[in-house]
C-alpha positions as CSV (number, residue, x, y, z in Angstrom):
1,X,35.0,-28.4,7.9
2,X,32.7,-29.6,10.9
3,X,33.1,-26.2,12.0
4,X,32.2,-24.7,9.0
5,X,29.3,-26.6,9.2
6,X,28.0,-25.8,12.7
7,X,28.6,-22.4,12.0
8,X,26.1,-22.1,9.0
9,X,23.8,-24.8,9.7
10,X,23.0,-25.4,13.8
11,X,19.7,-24.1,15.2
12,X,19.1,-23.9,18.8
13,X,15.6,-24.9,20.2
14,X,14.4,-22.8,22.7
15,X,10.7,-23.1,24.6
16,X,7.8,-21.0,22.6
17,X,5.7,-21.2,25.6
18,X,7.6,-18.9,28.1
19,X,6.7,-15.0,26.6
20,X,10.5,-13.1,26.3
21,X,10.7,-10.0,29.1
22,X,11.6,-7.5,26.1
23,X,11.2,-6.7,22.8
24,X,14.5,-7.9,20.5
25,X,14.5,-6.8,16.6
26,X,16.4,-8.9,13.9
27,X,17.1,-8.4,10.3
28,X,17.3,-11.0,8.5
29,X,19.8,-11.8,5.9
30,X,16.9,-12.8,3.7
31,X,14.9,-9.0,4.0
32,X,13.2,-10.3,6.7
33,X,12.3,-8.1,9.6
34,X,11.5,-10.5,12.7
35,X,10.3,-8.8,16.4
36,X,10.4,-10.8,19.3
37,X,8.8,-11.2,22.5
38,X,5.7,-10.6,21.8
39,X,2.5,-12.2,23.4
40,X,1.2,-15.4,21.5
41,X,-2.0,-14.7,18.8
42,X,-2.1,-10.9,19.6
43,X,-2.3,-9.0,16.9
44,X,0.1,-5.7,16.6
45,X,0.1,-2.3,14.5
46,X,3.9,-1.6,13.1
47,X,4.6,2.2,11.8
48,X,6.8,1.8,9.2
49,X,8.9,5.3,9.9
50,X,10.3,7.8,7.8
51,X,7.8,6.8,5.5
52,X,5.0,9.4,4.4
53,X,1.5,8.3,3.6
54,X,1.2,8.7,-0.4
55,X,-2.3,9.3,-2.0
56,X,-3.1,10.3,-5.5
57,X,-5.9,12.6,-6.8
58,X,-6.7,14.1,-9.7
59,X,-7.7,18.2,-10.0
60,X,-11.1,18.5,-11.6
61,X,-11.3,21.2,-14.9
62,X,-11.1,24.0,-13.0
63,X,-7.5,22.9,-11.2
64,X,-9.5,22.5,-7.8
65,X,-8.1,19.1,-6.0
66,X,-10.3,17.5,-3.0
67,X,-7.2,16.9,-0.9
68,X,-8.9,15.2,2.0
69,X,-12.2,14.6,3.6
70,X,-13.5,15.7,7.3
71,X,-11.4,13.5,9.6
72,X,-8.9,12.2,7.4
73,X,-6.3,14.4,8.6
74,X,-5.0,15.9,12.2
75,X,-4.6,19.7,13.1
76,X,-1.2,20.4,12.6
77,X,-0.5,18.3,10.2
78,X,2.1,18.7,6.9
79,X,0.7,17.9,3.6
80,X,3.1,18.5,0.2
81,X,0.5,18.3,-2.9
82,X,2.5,17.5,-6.4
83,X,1.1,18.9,-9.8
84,X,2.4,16.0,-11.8
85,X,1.6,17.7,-14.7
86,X,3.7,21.1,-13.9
87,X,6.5,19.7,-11.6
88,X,5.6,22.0,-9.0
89,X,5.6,21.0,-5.4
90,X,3.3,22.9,-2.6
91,X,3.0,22.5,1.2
92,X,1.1,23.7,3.6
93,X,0.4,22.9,7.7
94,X,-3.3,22.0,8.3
95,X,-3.6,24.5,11.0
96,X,-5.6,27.8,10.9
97,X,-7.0,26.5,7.3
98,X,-10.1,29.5,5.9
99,X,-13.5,28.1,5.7
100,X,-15.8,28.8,2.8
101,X,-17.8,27.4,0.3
102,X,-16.5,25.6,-2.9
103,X,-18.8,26.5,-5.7
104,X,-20.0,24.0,-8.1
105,X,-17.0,23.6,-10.8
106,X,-18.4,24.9,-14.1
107,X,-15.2,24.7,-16.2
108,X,-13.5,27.8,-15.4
109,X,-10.1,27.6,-14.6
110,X,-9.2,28.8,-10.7
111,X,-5.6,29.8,-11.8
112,X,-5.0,32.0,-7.9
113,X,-3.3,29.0,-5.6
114,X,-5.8,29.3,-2.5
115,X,-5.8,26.7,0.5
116,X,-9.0,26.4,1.9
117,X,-12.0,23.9,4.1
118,X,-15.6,23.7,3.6
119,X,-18.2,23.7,6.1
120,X,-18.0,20.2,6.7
121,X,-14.4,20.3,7.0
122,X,-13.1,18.7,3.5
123,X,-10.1,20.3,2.5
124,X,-9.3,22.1,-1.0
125,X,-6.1,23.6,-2.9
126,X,-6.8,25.8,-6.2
127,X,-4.1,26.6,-8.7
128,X,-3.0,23.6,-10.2
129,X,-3.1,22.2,-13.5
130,X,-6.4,21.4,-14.6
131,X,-7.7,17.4,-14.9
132,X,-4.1,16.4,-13.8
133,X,-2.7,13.8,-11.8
134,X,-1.7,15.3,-8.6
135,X,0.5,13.1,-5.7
136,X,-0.7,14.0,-2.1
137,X,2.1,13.3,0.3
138,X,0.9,13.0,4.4
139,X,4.4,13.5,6.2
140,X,3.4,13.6,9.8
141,X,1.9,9.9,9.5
142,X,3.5,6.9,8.5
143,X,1.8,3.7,6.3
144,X,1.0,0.7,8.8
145,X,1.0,-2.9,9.2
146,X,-1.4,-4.9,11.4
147,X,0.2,-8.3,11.9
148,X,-0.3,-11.3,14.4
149,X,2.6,-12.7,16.8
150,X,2.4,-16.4,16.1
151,X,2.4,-18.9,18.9
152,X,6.0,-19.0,19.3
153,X,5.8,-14.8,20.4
154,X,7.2,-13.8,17.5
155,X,6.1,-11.7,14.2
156,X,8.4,-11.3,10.8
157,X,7.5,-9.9,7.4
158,X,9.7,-8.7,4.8
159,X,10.7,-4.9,3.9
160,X,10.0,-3.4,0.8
161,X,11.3,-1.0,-1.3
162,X,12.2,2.4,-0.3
163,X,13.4,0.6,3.6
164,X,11.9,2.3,6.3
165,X,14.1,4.3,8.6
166,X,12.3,2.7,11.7
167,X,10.2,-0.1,12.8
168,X,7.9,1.0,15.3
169,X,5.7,-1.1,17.4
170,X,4.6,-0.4,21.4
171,X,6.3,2.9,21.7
172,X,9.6,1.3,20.7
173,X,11.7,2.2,17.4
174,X,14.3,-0.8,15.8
175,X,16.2,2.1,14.2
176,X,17.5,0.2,10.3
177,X,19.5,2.9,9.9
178,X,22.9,1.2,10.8
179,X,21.0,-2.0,11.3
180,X,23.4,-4.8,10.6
181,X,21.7,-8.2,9.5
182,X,22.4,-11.7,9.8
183,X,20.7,-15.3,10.6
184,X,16.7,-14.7,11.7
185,X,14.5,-16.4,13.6
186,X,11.4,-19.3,13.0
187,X,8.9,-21.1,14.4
188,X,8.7,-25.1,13.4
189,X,5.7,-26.9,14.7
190,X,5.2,-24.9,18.0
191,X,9.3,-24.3,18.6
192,X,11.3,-21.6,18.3
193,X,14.7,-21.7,16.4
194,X,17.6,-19.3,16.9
195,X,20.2,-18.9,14.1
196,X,23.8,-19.7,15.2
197,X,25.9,-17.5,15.8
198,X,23.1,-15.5,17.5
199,X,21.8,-12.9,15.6
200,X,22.9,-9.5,15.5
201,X,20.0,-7.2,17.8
202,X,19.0,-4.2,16.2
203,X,19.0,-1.4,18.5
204,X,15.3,0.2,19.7
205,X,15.0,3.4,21.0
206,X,12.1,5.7,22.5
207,X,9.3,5.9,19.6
208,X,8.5,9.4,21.0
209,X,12.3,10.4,20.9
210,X,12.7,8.9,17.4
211,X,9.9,10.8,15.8
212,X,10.6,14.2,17.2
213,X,14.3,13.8,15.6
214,X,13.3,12.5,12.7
215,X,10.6,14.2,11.3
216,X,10.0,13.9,7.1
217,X,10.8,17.1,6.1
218,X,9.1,19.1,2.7
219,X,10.8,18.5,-0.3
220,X,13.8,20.5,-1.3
221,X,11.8,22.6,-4.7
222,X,8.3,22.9,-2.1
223,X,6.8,26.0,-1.7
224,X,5.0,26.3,1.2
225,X,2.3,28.3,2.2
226,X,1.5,30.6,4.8
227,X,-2.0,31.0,5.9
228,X,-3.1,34.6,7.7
229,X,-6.7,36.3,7.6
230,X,-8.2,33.9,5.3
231,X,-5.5,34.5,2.2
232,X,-2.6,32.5,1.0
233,X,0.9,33.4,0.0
234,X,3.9,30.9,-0.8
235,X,7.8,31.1,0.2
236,X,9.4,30.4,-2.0
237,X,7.3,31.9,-4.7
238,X,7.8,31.3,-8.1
239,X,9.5,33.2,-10.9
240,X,7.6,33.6,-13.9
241,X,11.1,34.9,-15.7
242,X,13.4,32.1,-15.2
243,X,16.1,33.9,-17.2
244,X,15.8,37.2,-15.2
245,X,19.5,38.2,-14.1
246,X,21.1,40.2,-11.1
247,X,18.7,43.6,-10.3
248,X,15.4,42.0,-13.0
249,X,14.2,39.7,-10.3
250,X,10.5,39.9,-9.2
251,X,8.1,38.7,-6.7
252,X,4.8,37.5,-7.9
253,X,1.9,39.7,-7.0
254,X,4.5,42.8,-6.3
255,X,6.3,43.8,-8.7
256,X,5.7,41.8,-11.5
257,X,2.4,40.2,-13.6
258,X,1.6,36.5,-12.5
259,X,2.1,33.6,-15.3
260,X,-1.7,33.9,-17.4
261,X,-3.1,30.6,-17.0
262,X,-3.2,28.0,-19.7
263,X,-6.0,28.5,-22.4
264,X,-9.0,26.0,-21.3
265,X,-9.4,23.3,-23.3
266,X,-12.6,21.2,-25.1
267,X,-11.9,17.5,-23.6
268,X,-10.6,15.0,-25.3
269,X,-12.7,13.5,-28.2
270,X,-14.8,16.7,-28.5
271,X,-14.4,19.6,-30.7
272,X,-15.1,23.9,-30.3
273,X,-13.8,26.2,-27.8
274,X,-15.1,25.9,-23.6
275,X,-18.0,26.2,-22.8
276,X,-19.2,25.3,-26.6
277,X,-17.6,22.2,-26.9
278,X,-20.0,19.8,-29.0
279,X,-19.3,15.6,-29.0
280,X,-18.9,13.6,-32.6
281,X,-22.2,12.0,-33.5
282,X,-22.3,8.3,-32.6
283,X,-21.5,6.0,-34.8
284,X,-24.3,3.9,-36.2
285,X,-25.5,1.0,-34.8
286,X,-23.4,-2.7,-35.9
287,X,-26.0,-4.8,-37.8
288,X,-27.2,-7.4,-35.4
289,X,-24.8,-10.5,-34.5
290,X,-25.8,-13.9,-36.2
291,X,-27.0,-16.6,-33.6
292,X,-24.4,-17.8,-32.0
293,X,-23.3,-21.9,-31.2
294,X,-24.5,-23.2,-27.4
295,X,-21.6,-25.3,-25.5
296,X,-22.5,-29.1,-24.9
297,X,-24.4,-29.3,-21.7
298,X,-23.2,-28.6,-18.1
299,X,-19.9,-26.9,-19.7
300,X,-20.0,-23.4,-19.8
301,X,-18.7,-20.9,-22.0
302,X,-19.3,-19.9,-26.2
303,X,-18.1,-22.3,-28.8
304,X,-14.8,-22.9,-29.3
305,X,-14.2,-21.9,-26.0
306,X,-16.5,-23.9,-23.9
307,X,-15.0,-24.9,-20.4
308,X,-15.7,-27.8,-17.8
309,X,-17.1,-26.9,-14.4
310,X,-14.2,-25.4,-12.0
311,X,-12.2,-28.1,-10.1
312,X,-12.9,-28.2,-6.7
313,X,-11.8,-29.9,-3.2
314,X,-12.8,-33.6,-2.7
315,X,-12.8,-32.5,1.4
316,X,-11.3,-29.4,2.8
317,X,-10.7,-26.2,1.2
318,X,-8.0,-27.0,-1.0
319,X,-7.0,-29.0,-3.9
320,X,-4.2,-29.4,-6.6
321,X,-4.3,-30.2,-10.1
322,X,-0.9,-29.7,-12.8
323,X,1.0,-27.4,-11.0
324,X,-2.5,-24.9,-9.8
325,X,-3.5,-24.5,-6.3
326,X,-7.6,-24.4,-6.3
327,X,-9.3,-23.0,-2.8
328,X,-12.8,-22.7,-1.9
329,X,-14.9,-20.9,0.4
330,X,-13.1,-17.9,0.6
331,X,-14.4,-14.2,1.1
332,X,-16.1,-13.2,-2.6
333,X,-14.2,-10.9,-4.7
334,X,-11.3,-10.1,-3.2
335,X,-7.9,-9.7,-3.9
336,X,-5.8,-12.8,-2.6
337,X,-2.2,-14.3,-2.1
338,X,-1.3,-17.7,-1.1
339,X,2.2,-18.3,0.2
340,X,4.2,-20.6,1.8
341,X,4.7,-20.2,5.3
342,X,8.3,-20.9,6.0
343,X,10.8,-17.9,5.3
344,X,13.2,-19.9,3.4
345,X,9.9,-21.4,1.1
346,X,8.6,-18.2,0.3
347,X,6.9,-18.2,-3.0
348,X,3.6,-15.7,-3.4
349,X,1.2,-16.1,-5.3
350,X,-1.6,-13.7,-6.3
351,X,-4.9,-14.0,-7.2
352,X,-8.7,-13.1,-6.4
353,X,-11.6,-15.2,-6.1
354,X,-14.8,-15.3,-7.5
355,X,-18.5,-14.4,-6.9
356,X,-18.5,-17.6,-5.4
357,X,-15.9,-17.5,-3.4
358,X,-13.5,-19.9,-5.9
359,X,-10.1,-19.1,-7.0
360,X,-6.8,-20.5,-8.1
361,X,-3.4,-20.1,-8.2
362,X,-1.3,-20.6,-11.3
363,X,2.0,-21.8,-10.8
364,X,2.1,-23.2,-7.0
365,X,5.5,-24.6,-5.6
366,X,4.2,-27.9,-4.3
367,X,7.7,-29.3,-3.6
368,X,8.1,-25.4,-1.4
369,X,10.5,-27.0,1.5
370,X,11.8,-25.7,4.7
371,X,14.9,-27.3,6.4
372,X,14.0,-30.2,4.0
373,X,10.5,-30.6,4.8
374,X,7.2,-29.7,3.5
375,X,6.0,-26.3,3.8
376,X,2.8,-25.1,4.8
377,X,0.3,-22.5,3.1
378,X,-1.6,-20.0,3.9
379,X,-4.1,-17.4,2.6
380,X,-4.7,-14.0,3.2
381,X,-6.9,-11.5,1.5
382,X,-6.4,-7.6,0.7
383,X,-8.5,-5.3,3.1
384,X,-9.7,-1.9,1.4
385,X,-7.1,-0.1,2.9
386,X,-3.9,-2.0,1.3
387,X,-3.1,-3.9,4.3
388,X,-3.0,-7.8,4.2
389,X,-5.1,-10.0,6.1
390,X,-5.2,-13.6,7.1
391,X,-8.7,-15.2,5.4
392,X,-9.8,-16.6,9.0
393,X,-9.9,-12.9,10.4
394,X,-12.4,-11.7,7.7
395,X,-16.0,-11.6,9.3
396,X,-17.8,-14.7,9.3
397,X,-14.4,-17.3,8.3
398,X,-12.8,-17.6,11.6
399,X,-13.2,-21.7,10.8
400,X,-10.9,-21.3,7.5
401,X,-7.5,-22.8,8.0
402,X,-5.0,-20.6,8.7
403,X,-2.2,-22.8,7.3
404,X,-2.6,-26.2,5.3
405,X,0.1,-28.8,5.1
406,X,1.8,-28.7,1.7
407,X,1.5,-32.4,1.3
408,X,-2.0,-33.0,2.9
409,X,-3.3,-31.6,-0.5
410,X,-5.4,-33.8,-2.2
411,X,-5.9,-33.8,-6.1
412,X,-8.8,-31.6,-7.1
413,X,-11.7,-33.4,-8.3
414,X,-13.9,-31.9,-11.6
């Protein structure tokens, strides 16, 4: 039984000062992916690999889609656009890409599937379904993290859904692959603790070598263009008689007539036939509202539901009150998540603050433990490109605490 017990429970201390020689990756049991060796407070960009960047668009009335802006993507680049509307699938390789001018969209459906730039170098694909959603797939980039080692020299955060093949960080790849996982890794008041047994390593190879052999191929029902003299055709191309046998087959273009493009259209809520599509008349005017009842003074809000000012801190940035976690001073209107900051309390919480820079969070774990005591919590804010953020990193808040004490928060006052 003792053995038992050593087995799951023993941690082994080890000094966070001393920076490991290498990189080591672990995953965790718990989802957790943890890198280590790492120098203390720098911040590092992970590649999550085998993972294409996914943006969505929509094609304007005449089946035009603004794929991407000057800059946004590389020469030689692969891009798969899907017509979410049709099912069909099209790639292309941003190299050798025609450049002309995009006129002005006047309704007119563009039914030819053309690939083309403008002068300043924004990229555009015609033939798709018209005022559709439209899935743009970047395969020759991967979505990143930008996360800080913490001052025992390690990082961890957990994997989502689809995995990543890779986790690549400094020119090295922790292939996940065949990635076995067992106990992690975790800082406790300026120490590092090991897992016993030791965790299992997960292997890391050359980033360069890992990315040349596993690059994210087109989809299996893409067709894929090919770009010469300023024109576009497609391989495979598509047939417009699905039912054709043996000797009927045909080749769009060649020997048979193209698919005619869908009739255009009135939008929705109009009536007539493009261009002479004519709106309802509006409605008439609602008669005007009676006066309405005033809230008692200093509470807010209309009768019945008048409310009393927002709790707030008596000191510090944080309070509690019935189960909600209030913080102040935070970064206005922005998308925020408080969690706990040992692994094994984990317990987001989302939210976004105010004009003021107010918020709460409904629901806090107060009683959040790790190893049998108190958690901490931290904030972190959403930055404009998805990624997550700590709160002291946004300009100007470099004095908000990073992590608070779970039981150093005070009730709030009103």
């Amino acid at each position: 039984m003792l053995k038992k017990l050593l087995f799951i429970l023993t941690l082994i201390t080890l000094t966070p000062s001393i920076a490991l020689a290498e990189m080591k990756g672990y995953l965790g049991t718990d989802g957790y992916f943890h890198i280590q060796g790492l120098e203390v407070n720098k911040k590092y960009t992970i590649d999550l690999g085998g993972m294409p960047i996914i943006r969505s668009g929509i094609s304007n009335s005449c089946g035009i889609l603004r794929i991407a802006a000057s800059g946004t993507i590389k020469a030689s680049d692969r891009i798969e656009i899907k017509d979410e509307k049709s099912g069909s699938t099209y790639g292309f390789t941003n190299t050798s890409i025609p450049i002309k001018e995009t006129a002005k969209c006047d309704g007119t459906i563009k039914a030819e599937r053309e690939i083309w730039a403008d002068d300043k170098g924004t990229t555009y694909i015609s033939g798709l379904s018209p005022s559709s959603a439209q899935t743009i797939r970047l395969l020759t980039s991967a979505p990143t993290r930008n996360i800080k080692a913490n001052i025992c020299g390690f990082l961890s955060f957990k994997l989502g859904e689809p995995r990543p093949k890779a986790i690549i960080i400094e020119n090295q790849a922790f292939v996940l692959a065949s990635a076995q996982s067992s106990g992690g890794i975790a800082c406790r008041k300026g120490k590092l603790f090991v897992a016993y047994p030791n965790p299992v390593l997960v292997a890391a190879v050359s980033a360069v070598t890992w990315r040349s052999q596993n690059p994210i191929s087109y989809s299996s029902s893409t067709q894929i263009a090919s770009i010469s003299g300023g024109s576009t055709s497609w391989s495979p191309p598509p047939n417009p008689n699905p039912n054709s046998g043996p000797g009927n087959s045909c080749t769009v273009g060649v020997n048979c007539d193209p698919p005619p493009p869908p009739p255009p259209t009135c939008p929705e809520g109009t009536t007539g036939t493009p261009p002479n599509c004519e709106a309802p008349p509006p409605p008439p005017p609602p008669p005007p509202p009676p006066p309405l009842p005033t809230c008692p003074e200093g509470t807010t809000g209309t009768p019945p539901n008048c409310e009393a000012p927002k709790p707030t801190p008596v000191s510090g940035k944080m309070c509690k009150y019935a189960g909600t976690l209030v913080v102040i001073g935070l970064p206005p209107n922005k998308n925020l998540v408080a969690y706990a900051s040992e692994r094994g309390a984990y317990n987001d919480r989302f939210t976004s603050s105010d004009s003021g820079g107010w918020a709460q969070f409904d629901n806090f774990n107060f009683d959040a433990k790790y190893e049998g005591d108190p958690a901490s919590v931290g904030i972190q804010y959403k930055k404009d490109n998805g990624d997550w953020e700590n709160v002291e990193d946004y300009p100007g808040y470099s004095g908000f605490p990073n992590f608070v004490y779970i039981p150093s928060i005070a009730p709030c006052k009103s």
